[in-house]
C-alpha positions in Angstrom: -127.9 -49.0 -54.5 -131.6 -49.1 -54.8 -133.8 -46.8 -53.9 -135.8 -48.5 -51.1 -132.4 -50.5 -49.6 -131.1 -47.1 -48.8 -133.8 -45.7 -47.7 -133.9 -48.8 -45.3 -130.3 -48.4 -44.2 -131.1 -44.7 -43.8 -133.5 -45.6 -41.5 -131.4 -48.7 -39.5 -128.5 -46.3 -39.1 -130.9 -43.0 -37.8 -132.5 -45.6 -35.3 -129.4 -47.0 -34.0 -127.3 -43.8 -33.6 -130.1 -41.0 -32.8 -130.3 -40.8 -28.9 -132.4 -39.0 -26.9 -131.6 -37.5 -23.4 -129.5 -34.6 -22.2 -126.2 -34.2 -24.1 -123.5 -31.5 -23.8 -122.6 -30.4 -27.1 -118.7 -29.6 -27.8 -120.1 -26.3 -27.9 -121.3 -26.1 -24.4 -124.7 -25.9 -25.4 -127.1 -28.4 -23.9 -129.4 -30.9 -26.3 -132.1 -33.3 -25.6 -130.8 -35.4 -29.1 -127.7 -36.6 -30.0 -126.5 -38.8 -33.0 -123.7 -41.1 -32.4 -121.7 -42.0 -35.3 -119.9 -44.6 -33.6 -123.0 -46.6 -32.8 -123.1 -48.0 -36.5 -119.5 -48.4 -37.2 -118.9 -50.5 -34.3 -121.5 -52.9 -35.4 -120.1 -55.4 -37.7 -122.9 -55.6 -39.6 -124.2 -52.3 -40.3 -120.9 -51.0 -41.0 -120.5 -53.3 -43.7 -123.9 -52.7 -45.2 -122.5 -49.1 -45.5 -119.1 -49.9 -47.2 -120.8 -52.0 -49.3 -123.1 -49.0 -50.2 -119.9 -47.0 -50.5 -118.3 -49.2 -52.2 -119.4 -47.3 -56.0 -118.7 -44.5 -54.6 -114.9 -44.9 -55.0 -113.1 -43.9 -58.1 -112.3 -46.4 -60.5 -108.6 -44.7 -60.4 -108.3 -44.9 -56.9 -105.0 -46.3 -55.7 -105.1 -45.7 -51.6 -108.5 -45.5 -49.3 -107.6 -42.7 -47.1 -109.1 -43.0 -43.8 -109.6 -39.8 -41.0 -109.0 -40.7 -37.8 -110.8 -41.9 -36.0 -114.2 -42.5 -38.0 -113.2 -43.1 -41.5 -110.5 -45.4 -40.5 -113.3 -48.3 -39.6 -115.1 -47.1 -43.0 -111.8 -47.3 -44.9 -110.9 -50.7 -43.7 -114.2 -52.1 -44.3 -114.3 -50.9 -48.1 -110.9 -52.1 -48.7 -111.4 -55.6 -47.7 -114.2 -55.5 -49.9 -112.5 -53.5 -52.9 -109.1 -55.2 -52.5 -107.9 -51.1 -52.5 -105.1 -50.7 -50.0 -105.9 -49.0 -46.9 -104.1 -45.8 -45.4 -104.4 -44.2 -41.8 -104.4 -40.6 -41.8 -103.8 -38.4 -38.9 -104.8 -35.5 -37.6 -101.2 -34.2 -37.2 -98.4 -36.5 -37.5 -96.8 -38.5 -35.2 -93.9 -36.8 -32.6 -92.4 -40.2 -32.7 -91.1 -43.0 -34.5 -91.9 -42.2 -38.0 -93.2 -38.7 -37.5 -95.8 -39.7 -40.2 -99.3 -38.3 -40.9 -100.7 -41.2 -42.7 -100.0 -44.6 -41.7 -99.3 -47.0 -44.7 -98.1 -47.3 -48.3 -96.2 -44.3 -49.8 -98.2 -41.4 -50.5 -96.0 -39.4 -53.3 -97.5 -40.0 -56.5 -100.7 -41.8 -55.7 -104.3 -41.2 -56.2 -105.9 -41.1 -52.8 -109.8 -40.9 -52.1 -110.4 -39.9 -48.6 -113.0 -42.1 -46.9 -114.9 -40.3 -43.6 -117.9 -40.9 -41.9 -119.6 -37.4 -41.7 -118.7 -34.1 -43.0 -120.5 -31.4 -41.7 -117.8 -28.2 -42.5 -115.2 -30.4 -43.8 -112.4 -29.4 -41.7 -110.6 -32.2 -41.2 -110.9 -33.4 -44.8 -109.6 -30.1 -45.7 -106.8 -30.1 -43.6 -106.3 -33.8 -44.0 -106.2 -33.1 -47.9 -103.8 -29.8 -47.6 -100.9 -32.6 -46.2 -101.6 -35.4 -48.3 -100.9 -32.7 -51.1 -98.0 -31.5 -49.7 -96.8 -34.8 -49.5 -97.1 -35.5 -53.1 -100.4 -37.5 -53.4 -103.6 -36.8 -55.4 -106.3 -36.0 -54.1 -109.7 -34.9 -56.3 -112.3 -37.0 -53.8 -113.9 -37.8 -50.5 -116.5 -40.5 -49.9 -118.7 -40.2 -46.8 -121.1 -42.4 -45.2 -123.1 -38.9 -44.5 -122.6 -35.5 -45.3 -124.8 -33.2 -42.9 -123.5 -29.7 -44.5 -126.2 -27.0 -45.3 -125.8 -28.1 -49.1 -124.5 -31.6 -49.9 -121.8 -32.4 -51.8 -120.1 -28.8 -51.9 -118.5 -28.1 -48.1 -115.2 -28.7 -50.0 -115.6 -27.5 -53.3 -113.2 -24.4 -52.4 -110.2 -26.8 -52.8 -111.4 -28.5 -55.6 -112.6 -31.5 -53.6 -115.6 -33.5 -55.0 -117.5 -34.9 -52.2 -119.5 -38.0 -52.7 -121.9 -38.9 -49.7 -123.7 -41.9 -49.5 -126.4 -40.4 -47.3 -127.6 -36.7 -46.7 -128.8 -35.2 -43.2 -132.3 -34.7 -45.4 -132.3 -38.4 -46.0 -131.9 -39.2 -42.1 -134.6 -36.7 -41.1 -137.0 -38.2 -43.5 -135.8 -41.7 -42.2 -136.7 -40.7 -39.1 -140.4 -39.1 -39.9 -140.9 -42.4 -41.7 -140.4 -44.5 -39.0 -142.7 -41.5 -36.5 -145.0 -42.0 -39.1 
């Protein structure tokens, strides 16, 4: 994608999910800013400008768009309409019912899975996401994210040989956001 289009969605998707106010954090701590990742995937629009910016992202080997519940699943969908790359539904834990499964979808067991999540910030729930899809018998060598906010990009999840491929950085929504202040 070119340089000033994502510099422009950078900046649509800072303005529309940055909000201001009093916000308790999952920690308990209090902040006066909070930025709501669910503000741009429910918007038709926007979320497609970002699958479509994802979209070379993906590995050309890809057979299955794995999508973390709850916020990749939107992404997922999105790039596989576009991409014509079947869609999977992946779980925290698996189901206690009907089909007991983790991941919703085609077959895992032998195929080449890209995990597709909105933001990864420690990677936990790739990393535990990618642990079962292992154990089940897939491949798994990539995530694609719409932002990765970790201290330094593109490595939260090198320690299980994960290459992580974000689309945006926390650096490039700050600087969104002094661009528009500015």
């Amino acid at each position: 994608m070119q340089p000033d289009l994502l510099a422009e969605l950078a900046r649509d998707i800072d303005r529309t999910c940055r909000l201001t106010g009093s916000f308790t954090l999952r920690s308990g701590q209090t902040a006066t800013e909070y930025f709501d990742k669910y503000l741009f995937e429910s918007d038709p629009q926007l979320l497609r400008r970002v699958a479509e910016a994802m979209q070379p992202l993906v590995p050309e080997d890809t057979d299955l768009l794995g999508g973390l519940e709850l916020g990749g699943v939107p992404l997922a969908t999105m790039i596989s309409s576009i991409t014509g790359i079947p869609a999977l539904f992946v779980r925290k834990k698996a189901k206690e019912y009907g089909t007991r499964r983790l991941a919703e979808g085609a077959d895992v067991a032998g195929r080449r899975i890209t995990i597709v999540e909105d933001i990864v910030t420690t990677g936990g729930a790739v990393r535990d996401a990618t642990h079962a899809l292992r154990a089940a018998g897939a491949a798994v060598q990539t995530v694609i994210c719409a932002i990765d906010r970790s201290p330094t990009p593109g490595t939260a999840l090198s320690d299980i040989e994960l290459t992580t491929l974000p689309l945006l950085t926390r650096g490039d929504l700050d600087h969104a956001r002094q661009a528009q202040a500015g």
